[in-house]
N, CA, C and O atoms as a CHARMM CRD file, in Angstrom:
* protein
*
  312
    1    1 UNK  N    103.39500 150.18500  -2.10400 PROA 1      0.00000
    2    1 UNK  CA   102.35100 150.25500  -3.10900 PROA 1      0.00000
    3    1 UNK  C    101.24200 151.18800  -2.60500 PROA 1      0.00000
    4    1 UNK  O    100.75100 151.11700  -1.47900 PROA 1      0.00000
    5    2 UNK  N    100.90300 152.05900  -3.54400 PROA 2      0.00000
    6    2 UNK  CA    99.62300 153.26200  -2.67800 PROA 2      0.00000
    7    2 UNK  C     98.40200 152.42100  -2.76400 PROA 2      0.00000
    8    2 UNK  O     97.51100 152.52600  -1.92100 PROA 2      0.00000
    9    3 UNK  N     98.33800 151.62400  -3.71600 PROA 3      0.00000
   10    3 UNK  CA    96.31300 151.03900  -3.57400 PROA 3      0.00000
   11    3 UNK  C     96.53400 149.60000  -3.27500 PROA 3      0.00000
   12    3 UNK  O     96.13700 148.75800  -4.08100 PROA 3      0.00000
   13    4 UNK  N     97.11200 149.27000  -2.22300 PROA 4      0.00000
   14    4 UNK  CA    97.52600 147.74200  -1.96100 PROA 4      0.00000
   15    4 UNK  C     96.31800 146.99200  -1.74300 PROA 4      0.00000
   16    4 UNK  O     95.56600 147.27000  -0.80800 PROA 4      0.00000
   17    5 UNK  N     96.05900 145.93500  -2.65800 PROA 5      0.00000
   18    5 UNK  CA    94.63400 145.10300  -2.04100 PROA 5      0.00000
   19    5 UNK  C     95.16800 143.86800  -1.12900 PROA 5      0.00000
   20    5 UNK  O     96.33000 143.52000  -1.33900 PROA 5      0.00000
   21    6 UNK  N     94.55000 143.28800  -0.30000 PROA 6      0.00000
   22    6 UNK  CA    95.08000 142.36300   0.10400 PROA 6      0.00000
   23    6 UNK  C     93.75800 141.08800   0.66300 PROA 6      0.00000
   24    6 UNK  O     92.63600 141.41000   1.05400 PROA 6      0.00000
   25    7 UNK  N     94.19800 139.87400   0.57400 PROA 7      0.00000
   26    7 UNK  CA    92.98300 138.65400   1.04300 PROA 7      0.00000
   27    7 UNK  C     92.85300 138.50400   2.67700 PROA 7      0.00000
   28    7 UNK  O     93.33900 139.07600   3.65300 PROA 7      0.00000
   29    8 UNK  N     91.96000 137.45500   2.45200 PROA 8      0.00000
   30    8 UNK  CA    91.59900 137.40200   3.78400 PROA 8      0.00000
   31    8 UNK  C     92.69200 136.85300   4.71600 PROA 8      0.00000
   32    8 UNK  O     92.97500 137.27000   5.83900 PROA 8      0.00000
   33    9 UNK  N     93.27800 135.79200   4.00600 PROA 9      0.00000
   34    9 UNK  CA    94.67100 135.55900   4.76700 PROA 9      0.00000
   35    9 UNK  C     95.90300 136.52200   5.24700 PROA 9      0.00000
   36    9 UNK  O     96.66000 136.53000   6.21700 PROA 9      0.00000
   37   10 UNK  N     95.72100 137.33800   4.07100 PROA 10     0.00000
   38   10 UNK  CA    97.13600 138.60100   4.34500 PROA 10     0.00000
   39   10 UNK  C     96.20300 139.54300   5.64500 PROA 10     0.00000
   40   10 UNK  O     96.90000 140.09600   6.49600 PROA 10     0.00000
   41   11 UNK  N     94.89500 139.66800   5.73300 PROA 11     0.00000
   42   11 UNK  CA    94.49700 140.48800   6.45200 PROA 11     0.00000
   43   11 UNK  C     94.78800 139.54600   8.35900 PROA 11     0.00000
   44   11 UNK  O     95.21400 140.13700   9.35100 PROA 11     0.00000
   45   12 UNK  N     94.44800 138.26200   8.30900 PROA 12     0.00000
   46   12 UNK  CA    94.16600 137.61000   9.08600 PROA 12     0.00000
   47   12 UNK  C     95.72100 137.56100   9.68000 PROA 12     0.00000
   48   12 UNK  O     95.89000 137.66300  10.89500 PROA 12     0.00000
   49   13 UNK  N     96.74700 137.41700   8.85800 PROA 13     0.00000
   50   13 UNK  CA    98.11500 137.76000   9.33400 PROA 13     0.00000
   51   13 UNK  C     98.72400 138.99400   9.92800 PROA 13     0.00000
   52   13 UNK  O     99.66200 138.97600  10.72400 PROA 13     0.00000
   53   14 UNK  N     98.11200 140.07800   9.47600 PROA 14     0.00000
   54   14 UNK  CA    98.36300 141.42500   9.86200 PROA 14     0.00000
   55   14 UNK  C     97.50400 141.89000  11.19100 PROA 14     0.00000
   56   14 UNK  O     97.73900 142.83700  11.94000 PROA 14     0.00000
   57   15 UNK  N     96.47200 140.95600  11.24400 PROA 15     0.00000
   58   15 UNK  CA    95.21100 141.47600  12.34600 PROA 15     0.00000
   59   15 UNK  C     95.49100 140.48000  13.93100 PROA 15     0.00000
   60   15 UNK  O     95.16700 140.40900  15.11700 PROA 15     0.00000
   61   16 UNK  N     96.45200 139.75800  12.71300 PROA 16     0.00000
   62   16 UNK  CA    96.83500 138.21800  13.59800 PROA 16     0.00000
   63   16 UNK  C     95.98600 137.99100  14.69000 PROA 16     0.00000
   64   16 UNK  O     96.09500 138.13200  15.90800 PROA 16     0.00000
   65   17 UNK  N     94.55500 137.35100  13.44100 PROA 17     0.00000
   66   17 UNK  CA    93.42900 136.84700  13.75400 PROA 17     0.00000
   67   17 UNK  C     93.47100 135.73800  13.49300 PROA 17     0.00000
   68   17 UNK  O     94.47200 135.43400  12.84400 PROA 17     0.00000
   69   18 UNK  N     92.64600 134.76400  13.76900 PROA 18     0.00000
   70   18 UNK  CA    92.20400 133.57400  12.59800 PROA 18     0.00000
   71   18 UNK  C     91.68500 133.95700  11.25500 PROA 18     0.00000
   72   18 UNK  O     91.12300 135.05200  11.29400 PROA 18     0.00000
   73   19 UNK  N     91.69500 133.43300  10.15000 PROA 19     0.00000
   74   19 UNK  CA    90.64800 133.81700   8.74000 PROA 19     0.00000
   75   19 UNK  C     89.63500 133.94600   9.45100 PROA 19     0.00000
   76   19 UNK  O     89.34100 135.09300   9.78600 PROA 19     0.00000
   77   20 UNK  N     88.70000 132.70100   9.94900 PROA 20     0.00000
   78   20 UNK  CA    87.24900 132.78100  10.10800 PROA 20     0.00000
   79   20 UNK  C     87.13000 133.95600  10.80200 PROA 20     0.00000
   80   20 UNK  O     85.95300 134.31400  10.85600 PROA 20     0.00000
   81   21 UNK  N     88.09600 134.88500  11.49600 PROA 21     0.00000
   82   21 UNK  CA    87.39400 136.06200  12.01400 PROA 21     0.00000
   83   21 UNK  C     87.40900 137.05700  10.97100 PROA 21     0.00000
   84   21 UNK  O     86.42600 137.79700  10.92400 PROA 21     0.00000
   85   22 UNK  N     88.17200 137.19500  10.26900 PROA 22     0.00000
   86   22 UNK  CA    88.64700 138.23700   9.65900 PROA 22     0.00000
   87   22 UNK  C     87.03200 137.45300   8.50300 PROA 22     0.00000
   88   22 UNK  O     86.15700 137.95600   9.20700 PROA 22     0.00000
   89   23 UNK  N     86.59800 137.04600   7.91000 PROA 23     0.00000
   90   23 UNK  CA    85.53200 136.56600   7.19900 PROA 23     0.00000
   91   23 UNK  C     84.17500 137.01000   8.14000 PROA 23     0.00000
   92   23 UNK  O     83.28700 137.68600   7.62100 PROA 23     0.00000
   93   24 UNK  N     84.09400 136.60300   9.47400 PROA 24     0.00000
   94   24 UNK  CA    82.93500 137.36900   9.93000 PROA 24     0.00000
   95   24 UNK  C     82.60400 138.46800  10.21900 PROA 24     0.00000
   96   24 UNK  O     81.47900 138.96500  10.26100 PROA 24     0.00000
   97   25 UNK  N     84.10300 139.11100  10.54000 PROA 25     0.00000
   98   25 UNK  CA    84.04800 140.23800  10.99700 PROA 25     0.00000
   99   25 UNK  C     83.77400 141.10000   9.40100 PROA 25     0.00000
  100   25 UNK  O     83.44100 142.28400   9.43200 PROA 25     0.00000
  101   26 UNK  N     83.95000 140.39000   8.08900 PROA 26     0.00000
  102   26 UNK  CA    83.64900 141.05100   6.85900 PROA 26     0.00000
  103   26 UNK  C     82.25400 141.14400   6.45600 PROA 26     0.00000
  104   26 UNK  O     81.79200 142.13600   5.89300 PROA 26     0.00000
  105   27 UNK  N     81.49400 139.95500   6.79100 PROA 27     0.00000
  106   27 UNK  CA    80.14700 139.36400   6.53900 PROA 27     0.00000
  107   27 UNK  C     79.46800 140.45600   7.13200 PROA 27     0.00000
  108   27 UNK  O     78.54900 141.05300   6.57200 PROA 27     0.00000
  109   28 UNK  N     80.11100 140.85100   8.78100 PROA 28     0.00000
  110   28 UNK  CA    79.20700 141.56200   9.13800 PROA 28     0.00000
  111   28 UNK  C     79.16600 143.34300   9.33600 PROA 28     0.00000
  112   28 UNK  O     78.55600 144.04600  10.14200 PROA 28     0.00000
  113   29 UNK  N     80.02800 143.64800   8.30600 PROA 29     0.00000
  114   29 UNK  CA    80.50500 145.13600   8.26000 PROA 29     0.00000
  115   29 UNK  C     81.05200 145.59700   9.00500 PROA 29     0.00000
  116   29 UNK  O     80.83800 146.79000   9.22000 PROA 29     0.00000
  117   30 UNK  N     82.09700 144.83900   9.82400 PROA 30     0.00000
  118   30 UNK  CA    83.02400 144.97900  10.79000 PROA 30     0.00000
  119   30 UNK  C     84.52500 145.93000  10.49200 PROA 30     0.00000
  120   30 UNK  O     85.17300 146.63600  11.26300 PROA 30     0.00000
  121   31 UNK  N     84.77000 145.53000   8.75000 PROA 31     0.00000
  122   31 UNK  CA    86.41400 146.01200   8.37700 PROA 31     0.00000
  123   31 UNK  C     85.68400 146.23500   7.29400 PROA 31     0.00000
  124   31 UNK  O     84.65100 145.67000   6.93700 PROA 31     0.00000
  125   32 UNK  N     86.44400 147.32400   6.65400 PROA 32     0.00000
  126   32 UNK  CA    86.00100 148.07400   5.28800 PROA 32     0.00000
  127   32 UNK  C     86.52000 146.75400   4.14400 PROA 32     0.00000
  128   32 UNK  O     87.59800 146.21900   3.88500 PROA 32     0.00000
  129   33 UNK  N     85.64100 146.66000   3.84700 PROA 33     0.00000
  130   33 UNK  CA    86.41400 145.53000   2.42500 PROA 33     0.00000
  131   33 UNK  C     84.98400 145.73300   1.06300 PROA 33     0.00000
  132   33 UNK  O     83.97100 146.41700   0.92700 PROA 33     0.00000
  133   34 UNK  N     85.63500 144.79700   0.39000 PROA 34     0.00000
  134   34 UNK  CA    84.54600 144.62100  -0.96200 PROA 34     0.00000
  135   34 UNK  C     85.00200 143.10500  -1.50100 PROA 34     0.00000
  136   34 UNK  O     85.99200 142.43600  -1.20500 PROA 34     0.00000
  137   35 UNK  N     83.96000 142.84700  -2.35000 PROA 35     0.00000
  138   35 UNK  CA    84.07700 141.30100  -2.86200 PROA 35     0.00000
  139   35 UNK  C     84.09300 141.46700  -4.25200 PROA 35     0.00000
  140   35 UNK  O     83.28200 142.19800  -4.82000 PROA 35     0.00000
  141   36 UNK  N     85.30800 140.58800  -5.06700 PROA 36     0.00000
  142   36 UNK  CA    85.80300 140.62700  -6.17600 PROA 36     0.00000
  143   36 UNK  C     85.22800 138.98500  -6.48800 PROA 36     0.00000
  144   36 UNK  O     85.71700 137.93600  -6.06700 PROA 36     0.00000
  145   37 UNK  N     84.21800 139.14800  -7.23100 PROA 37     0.00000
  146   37 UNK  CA    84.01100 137.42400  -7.81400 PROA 37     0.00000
  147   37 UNK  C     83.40900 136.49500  -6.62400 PROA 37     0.00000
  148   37 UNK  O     83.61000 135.28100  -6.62400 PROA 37     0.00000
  149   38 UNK  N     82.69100 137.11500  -5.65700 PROA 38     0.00000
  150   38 UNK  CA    82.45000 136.23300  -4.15600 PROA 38     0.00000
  151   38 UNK  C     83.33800 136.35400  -3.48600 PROA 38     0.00000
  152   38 UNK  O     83.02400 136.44700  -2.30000 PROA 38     0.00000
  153   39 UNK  N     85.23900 136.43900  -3.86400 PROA 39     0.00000
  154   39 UNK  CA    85.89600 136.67600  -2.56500 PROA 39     0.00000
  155   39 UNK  C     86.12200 138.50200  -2.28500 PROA 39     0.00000
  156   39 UNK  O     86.03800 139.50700  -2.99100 PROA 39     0.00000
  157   40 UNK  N     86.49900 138.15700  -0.60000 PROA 40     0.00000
  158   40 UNK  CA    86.63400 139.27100   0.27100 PROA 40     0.00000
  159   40 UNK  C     88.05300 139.69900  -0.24500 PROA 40     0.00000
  160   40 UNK  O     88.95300 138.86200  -0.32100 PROA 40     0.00000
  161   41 UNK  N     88.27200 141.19400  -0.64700 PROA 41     0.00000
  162   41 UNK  CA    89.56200 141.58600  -0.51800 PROA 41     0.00000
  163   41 UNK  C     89.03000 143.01600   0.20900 PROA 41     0.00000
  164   41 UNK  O     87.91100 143.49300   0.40100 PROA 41     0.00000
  165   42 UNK  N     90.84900 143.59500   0.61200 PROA 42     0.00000
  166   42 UNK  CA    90.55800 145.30600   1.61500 PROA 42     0.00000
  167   42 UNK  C     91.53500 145.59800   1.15100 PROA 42     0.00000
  168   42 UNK  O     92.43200 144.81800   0.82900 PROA 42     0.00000
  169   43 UNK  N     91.53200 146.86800   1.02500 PROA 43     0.00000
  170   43 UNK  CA    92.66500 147.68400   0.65200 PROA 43     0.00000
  171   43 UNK  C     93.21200 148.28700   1.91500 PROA 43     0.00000
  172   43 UNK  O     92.60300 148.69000   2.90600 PROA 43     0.00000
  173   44 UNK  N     94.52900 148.25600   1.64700 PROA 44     0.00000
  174   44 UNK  CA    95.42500 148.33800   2.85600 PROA 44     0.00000
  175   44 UNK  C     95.26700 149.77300   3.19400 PROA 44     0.00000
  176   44 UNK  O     95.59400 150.09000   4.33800 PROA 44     0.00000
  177   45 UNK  N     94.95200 150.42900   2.63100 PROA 45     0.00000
  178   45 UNK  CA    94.39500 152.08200   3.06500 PROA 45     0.00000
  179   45 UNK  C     93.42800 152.18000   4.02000 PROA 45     0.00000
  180   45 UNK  O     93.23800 153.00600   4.91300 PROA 45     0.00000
  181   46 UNK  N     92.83100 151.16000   3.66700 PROA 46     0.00000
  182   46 UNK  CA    91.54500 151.25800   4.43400 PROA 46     0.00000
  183   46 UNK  C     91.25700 150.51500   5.96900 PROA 46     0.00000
  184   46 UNK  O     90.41300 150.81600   6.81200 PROA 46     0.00000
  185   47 UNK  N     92.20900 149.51900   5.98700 PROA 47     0.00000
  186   47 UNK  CA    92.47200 148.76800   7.19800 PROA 47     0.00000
  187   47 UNK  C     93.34100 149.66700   7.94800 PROA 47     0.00000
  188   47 UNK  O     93.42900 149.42200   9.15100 PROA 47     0.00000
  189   48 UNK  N     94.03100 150.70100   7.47100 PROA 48     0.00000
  190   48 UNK  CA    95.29800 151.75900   7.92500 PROA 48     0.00000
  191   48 UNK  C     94.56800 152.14400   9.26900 PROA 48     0.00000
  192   48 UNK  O     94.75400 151.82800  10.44400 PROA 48     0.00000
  193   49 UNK  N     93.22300 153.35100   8.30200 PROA 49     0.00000
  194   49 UNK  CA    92.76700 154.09000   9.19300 PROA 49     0.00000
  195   49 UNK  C     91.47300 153.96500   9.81300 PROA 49     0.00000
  196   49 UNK  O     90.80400 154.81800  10.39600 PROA 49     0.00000
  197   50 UNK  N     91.10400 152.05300   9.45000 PROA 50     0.00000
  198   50 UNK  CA    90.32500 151.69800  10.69800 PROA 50     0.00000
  199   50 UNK  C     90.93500 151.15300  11.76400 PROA 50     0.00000
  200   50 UNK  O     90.17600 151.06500  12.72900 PROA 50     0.00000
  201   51 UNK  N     92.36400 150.63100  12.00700 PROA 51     0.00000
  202   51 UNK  CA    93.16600 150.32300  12.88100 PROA 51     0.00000
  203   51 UNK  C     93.21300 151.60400  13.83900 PROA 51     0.00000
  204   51 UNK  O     92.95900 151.62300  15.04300 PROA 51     0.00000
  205   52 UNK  N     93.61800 152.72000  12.98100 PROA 52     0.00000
  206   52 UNK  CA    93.78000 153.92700  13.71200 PROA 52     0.00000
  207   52 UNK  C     92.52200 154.35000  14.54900 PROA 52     0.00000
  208   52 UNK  O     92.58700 154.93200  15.63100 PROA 52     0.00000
  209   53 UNK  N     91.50400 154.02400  13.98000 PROA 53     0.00000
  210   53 UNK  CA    90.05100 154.51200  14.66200 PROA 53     0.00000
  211   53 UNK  C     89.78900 153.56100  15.91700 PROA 53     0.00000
  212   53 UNK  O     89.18900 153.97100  16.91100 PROA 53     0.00000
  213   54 UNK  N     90.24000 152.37400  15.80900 PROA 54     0.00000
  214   54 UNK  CA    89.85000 151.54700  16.80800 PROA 54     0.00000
  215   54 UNK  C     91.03400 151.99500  17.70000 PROA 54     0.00000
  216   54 UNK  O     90.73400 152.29200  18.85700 PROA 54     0.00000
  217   55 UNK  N     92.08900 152.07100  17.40600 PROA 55     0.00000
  218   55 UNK  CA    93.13400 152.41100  19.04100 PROA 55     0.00000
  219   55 UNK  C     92.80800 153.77200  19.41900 PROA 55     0.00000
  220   55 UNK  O     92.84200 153.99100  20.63000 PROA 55     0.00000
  221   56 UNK  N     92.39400 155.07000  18.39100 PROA 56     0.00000
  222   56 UNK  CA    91.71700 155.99100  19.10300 PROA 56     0.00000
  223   56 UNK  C     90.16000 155.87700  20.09300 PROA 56     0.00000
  224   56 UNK  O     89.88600 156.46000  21.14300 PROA 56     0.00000
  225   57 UNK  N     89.57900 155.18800  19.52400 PROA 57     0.00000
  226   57 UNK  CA    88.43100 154.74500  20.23300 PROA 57     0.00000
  227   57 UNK  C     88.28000 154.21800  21.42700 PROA 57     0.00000
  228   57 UNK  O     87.45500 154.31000  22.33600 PROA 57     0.00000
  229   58 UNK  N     89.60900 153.43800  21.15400 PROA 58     0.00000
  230   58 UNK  CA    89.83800 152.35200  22.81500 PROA 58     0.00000
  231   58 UNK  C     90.95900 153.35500  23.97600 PROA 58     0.00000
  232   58 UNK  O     90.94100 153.11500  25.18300 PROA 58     0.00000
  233   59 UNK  N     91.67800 154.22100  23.50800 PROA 59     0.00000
  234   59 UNK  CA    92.22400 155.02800  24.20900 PROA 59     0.00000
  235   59 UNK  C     90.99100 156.22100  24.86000 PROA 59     0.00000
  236   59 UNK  O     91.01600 156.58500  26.03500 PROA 59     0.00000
  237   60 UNK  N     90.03700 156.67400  23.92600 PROA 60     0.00000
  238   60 UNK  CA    89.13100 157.45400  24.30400 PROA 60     0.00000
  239   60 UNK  C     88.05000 156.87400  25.67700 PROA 60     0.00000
  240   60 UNK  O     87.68800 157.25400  26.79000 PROA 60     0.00000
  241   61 UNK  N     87.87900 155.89200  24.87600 PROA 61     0.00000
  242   61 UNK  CA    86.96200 154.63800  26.62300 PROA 61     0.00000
  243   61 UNK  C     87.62200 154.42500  27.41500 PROA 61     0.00000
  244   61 UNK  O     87.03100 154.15100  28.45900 PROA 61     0.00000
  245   62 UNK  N     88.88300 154.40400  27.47900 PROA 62     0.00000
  246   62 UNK  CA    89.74200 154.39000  28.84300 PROA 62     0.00000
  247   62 UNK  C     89.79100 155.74400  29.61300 PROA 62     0.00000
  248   62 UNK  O     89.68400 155.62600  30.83300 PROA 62     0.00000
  249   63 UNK  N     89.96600 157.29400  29.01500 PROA 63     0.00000
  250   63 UNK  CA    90.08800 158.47400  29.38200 PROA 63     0.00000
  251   63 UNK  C     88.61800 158.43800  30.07100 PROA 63     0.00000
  252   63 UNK  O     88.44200 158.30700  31.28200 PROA 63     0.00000
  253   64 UNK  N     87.77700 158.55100  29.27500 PROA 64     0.00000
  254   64 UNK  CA    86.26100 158.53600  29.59600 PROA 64     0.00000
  255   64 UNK  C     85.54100 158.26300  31.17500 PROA 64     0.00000
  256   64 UNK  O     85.73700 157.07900  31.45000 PROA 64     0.00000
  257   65 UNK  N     84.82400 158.91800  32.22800 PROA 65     0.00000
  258   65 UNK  CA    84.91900 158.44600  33.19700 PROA 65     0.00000
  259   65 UNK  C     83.82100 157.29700  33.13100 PROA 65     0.00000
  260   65 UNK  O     83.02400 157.31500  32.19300 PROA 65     0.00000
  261   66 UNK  N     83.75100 156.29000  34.10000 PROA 66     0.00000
  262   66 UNK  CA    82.94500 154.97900  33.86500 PROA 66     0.00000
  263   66 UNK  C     81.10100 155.69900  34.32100 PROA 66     0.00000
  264   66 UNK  O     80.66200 156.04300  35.41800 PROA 66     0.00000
  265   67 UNK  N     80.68900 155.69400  33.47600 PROA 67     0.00000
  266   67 UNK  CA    78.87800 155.93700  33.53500 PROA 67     0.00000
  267   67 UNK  C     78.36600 154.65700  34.59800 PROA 67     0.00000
  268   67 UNK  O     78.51100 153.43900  34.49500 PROA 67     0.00000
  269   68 UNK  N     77.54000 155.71000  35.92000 PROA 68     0.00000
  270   68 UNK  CA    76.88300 154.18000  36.77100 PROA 68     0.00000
  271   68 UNK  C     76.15300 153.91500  35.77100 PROA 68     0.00000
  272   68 UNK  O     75.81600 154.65100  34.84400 PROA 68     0.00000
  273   69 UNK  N     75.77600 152.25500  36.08300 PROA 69     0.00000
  274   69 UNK  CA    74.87700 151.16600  35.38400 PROA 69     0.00000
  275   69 UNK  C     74.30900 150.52400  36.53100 PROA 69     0.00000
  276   69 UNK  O     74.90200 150.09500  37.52100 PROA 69     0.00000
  277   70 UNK  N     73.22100 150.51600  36.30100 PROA 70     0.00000
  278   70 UNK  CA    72.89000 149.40100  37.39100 PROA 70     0.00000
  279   70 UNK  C     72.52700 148.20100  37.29800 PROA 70     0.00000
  280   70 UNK  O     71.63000 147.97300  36.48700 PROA 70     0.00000
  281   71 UNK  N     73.01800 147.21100  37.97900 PROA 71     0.00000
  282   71 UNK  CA    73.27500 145.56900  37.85800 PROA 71     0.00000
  283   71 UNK  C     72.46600 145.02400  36.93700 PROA 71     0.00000
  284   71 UNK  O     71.30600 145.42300  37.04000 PROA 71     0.00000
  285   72 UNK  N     72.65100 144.29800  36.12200 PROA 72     0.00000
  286   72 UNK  CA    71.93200 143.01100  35.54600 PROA 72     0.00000
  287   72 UNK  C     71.03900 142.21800  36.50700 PROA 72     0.00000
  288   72 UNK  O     71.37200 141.97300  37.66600 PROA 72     0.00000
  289   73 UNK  N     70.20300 141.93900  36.10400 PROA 73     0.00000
  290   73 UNK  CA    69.24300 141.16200  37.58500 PROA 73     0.00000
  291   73 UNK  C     69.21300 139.40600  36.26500 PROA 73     0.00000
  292   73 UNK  O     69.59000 139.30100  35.09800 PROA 73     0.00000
  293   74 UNK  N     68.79700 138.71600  36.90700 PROA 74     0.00000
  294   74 UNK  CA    68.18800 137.43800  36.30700 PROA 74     0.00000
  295   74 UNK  C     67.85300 137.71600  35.13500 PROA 74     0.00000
  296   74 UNK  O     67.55700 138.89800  34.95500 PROA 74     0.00000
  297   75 UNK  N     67.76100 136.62900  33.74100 PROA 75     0.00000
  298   75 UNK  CA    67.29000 136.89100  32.62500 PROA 75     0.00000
  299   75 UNK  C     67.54500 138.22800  31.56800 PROA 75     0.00000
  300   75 UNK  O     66.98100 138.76700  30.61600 PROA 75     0.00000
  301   76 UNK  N     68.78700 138.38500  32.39800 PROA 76     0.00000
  302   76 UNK  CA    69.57700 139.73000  31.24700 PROA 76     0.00000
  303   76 UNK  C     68.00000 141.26900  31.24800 PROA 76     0.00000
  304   76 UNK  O     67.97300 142.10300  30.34300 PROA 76     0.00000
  305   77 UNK  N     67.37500 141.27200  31.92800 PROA 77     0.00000
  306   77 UNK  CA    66.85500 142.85100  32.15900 PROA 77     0.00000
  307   77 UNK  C     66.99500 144.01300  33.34800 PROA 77     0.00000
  308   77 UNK  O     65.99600 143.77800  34.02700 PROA 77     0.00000
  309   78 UNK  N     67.18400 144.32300  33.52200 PROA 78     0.00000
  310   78 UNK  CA    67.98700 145.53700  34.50600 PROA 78     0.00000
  311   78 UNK  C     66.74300 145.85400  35.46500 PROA 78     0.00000
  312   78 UNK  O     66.85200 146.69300  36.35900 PROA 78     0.00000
């Protein structure tokens, strides 16, 4: 199907997440989606080539050489 929509469950199966992630990760503009009537649906186009962006992304931070940081001290300020 070219404009496949799909729910939070079909997404949560394919992401083989839990729902509740696949719902927060929507809440919080995490996965391209839109809401039909209050519920979350995504079109499978669109999960395609954010899948693709995230394994390019995570292959790119691995190539990448590691930037010094210097330690965390007490109370999370550097």
């Amino acid at each position: 199907m070219a404009d496949e929509i799909l729910t939070v469950s079909e997404v949560a199966h394919l992401l083989k997440v839990a729902e509740k992630t696949v719902y927060t990760m929507a809440q919080n503009a995490e996965l391209p989606c839109f809401k039909v009537r209050g519920q979350w649906r995504f079109r499978r186009q669109d999960l395609d080539t954010w899948i693709g962006s995230q394994v390019a992304g995570a292959a790119a931070s691995e190539e990448s050489p590691l930037k010094s940081k210097s330690p965390m001290r007490k109370g999370g300020r550097r």
